[in-house]
Structures are given as structure tokens and as C-alpha cells.
Steps between C-alpha positions, in 0.01 A plus 500: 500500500295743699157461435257709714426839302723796488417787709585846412820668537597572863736776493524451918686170394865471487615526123154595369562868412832404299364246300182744398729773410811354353505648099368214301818373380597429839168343584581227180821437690370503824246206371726290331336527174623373160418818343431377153471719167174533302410144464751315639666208406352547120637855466880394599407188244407724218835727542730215534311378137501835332823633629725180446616500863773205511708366801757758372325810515533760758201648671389810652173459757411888511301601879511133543317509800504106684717397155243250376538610095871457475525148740190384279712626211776327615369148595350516144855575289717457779609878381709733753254765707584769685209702629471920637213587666444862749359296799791362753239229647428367133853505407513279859215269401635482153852342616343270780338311179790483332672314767852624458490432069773659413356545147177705657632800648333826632536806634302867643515718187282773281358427188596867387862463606594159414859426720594326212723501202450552158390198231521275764162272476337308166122525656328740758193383709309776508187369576210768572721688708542810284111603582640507843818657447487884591784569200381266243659704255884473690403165581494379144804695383696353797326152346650561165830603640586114653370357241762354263413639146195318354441371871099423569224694759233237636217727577169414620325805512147552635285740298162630500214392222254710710567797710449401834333753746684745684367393802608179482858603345508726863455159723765361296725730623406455814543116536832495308653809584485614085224642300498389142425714140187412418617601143726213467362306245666288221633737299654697798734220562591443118594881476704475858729150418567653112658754651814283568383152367342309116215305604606142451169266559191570730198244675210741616289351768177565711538529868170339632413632885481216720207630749472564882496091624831414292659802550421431935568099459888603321554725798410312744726205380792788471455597841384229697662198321868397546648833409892453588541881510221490781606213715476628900357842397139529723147500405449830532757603279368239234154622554627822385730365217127318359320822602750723263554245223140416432412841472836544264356235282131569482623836398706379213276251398199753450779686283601190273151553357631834310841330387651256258878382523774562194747237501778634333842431382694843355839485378793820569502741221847573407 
């Protein structure tokens, strides 16, 4: 592990200037990272408990990103997984962990124009992705549409309990490439899924910041530990890697103090 402390980004270096301005997808990829939903291991928990997810079910990872929800999906139910996501590198990352499965399967697609056929998948993964999504609305009939009828959304939705301030909203944007609605709050997401979906069951939870040290210390160890995706790569690129994601995260982590998480399951109106 390197230990001395990072310097700042060197955009003289070799490899620097990409790493600083690839989008933020690409920087996920680029790091290796197991690019988890709203709280992790107990969100994919909850769905595969309120959705009935079984070894025989098929499932849809929507935007997957790295592919952690649907292999964690998967190891839990043993269920089949095949996962879209926008970013090639992701899509990359995402079937390097699967190690050839042919059960977990991936590839470079929009969340708006699904390449996929109709009532094809019991359960879609959608995660918090449609804040991100540019055409929520298309994204969520193109949802519906693979779904087989009475097929399940697992949503974990971020929403807002307290408008956060504009300024802050702005350096959002800036880190991760998006600028959220600071209007999004609980009831925005409950009109957007009954659009298409009937609420089947709901856990609300807080989202408690976890402050400047522990946000620098989980960093550090992403960067600077035994990170796979990072073997051979230089110092100065990592420096910039720790640079960019612990301003990424400090960010977010001031922002968590405006938000609480909807874990949702919704099931396919007819």
C-alpha cells in the first residue's frame, strides 16, 4: 500500500489529465469500484424479500454500472441476471466479475431504448438510477415493456426531506457530471413509479453523512489498497484518482444530509 500522502493532481504526468476528465461513469470503471445501490448489500436483501426473487426468476440490472446488484442478486437466489448499462468500461468491469458466468450476462445499451424484447424479465433492478436517467419517463415505459405481466421494479430511490441549497445542488453537478431536482421529494417518486407500476411494499430509511475523516480513510483504502483494476497504473495517476474521488464523496456526503432513501418494490400495471 502506498503510504506517504497524496499530492495534488499533476496534469504534466502521463495519464493524469484522462483520469480527471473521464465522465464519472467512466471514472467508477476506471477504479474498479463495486458500484453498489443505496445501501448496499441490505437494499438487494430487502428486494429479494419483498419481491419473491427465486433461483427461477429472470432479472433485469437497469444502468448496471460494475453489475454488483444483479451478481449480489444472484449469489443470493441463484436467479438468472443480465445487466444494460450506457458506459462501455462498466459494461467491461461488469463482465470481468462475472468471470465468464454464463448466467450473468451484459451488454452497452440505453435505458430509454431497451435492445430488448417484449415480457421478457420477472424483476427489474432499477436501483436509483432513474434520478440519473435523462428520460426517466421512456425509461420506465421501456421498464414495463420487458417486464412479463405482473413482473416487479426494485427501486431505491433517493429523495429529498429538506431542500438542499442550490449551491450545493450546482457542485453536485459538477463532481458527477448531473445536477439533481431539488424538488424530488417522497411524493415525487410515488407520483412517477404509479405511472406504470401498484406500489407493492416500501422500508424508508435515513441516510446519515459519514464526515470528512471516514469519507478520506474509504478513499484512501479504494485507491491506495489492492485495487485489481489499478494494479501497474503510477502514482501520479492514483494521486489523481484519490484527488477526484475524495472530492466526489465529500460532495455527496454533505448532500446525504438533505435525503432519505425509498426502498421500494412496484408491481406492472396491466
Amino acid at each position: 500500500m502506498f503510504l506517504r500522502t497524496p499530492v495534488a493532481p499533476d496534469r504534466t504526468q502521463p495519464g493524469v489529465t484522462a483520469v480527471l476528465d473521464k465522465a464519472y461513469p467512466d471514472f467508477v470503471a476506471f477504479l474498479g469500484q463495486q458500484n453498489t445501490p443505496p445501501g448496499a448489500f441490505r437494499t438487494v436483501d430487502e428486494w429479494v424479500r419483498m419481491a419473491s426473487v427465486t433461483r427461477g426468476s429472470r432479472l433485469l440490472d437497469l444502468a448496471c454500472s460494475t453489475g454488483w446488484s444483479g451478481r449480489t442478486a444472484h449469489e443470493l437466489t441463484g436467479a438468472d441476471v443480465h445487466g444494460i448499462d450506457i458506459s462501455a468500461d462498466a459494461v467491461e468491469q461488469a463482465r470481468a466479475y462475472a468471470k465468464g458466468s454464463p448466467v450473468l450476462t451484459y451488454q452497452v445499451a440505453d435505458a430509454a431504448e431497451l435492445p430488448l424484447p417484449d415480457d421478457t424479465y420477472t424483476h427489474v433492478l432499477g436501483g436509483c438510477n432513474f434520478g440519473f436517467i435523462e428520460r426517466r419517463e421512456r425509461a420506465l415505459d421501456e421498464v414495463h415493456r420487458v417486464l412479463r405481466p405482473g413482473g416487479m421494479l426494485c427501486s431505491a430511490a433517493f429523495y429529498y426531506h429538506t431542500r438542499p441549497p442550490e449551491d450545493l445542488l450546482d457542485r453536485v453537478a459538477e463532481v458527477i457530471g448531473f445536477r439533481p431536482d431539488g424538488s424530488r421529494d417522497r411524493e415525487f417518486w410515488t407520483r412517477f413509479f404509479s405511472r406504470r407500476f401498484d406500489p407493492v411494499a416500501e422500508v424508508l430509511h435515513d441516510t446519515p453523512a459519514l464526515g470528512p475523516r471516514r469519507v478520506a480513510r474509504a478513499v484512501r483504502r479504494s485507491v491506495y489498497g489492492r485495487v485489481p483494476a489499478l494494479a501497474g497504473v503510477s502514482r501520479p495517476v492514483r494521486d489523481a484518482c484519490f484527488h477526484r474521488l475524495r472530492e466526489t464523496r465529500l460532495v455527496l456526503d454533505e448532500h446525504r444530509r438533505y435525503q432519505g432513501l425509498m426502498t421500494g418494490v412496484w408491481r406492472a400495471k396491466p
